[in-house]
N, C-alpha and C positions, 0 to 999 in steps of 0.2 A: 530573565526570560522564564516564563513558568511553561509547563508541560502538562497538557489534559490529558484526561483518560479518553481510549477510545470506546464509545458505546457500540456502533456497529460502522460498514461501510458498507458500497455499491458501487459497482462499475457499470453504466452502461455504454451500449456502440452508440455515439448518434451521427456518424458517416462513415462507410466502410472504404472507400477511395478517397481521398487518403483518410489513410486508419484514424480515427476519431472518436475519443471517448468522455464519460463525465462520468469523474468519480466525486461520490458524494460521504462524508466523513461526518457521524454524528456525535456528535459529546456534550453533554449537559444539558441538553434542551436545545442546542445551537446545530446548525446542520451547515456546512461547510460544503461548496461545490467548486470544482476545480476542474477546466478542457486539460484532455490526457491525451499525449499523438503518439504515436509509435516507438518515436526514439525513444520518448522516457517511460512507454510502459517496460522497455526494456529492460532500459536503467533501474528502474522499481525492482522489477522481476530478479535483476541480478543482485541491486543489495537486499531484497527479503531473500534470496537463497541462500546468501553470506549470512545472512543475521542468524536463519535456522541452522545451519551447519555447525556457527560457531555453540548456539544452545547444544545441537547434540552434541560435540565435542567436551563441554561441560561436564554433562550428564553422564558420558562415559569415563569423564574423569574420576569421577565419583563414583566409580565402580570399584 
């Protein structure tokens, strides 16, 4: 399995009942869309806050 770099991302609403989004993911030229509903912008939300907590945690290690 290979790993891209992320170039940039974007979220938009495209239905607010029920919660409904499309996030779009660019890397290399190639632009990547994906429908986002509630539950897992959740889920998102909670492993990017895991993921930066564990960065700061690092960072403070290395103090």
């Amino acid at each position: 399995m290979s790993v891209h770099k992320i170039a940039a991302f974007s979220v938009t609403t495209d239905c607010a009942e029920p919660l409904r989004g499309i996030v779009e993911i660019d890397m290399a030229g190639t632009t990547l869309r994906f429908e986002l509903n509630e539950e897992l912008a959740h889920i998102l939300c909670s492993d990017l806050d895991q993921f930066l907590a564990q960065a700061q945690q690092r960072a403070l290690n290395k103090i």
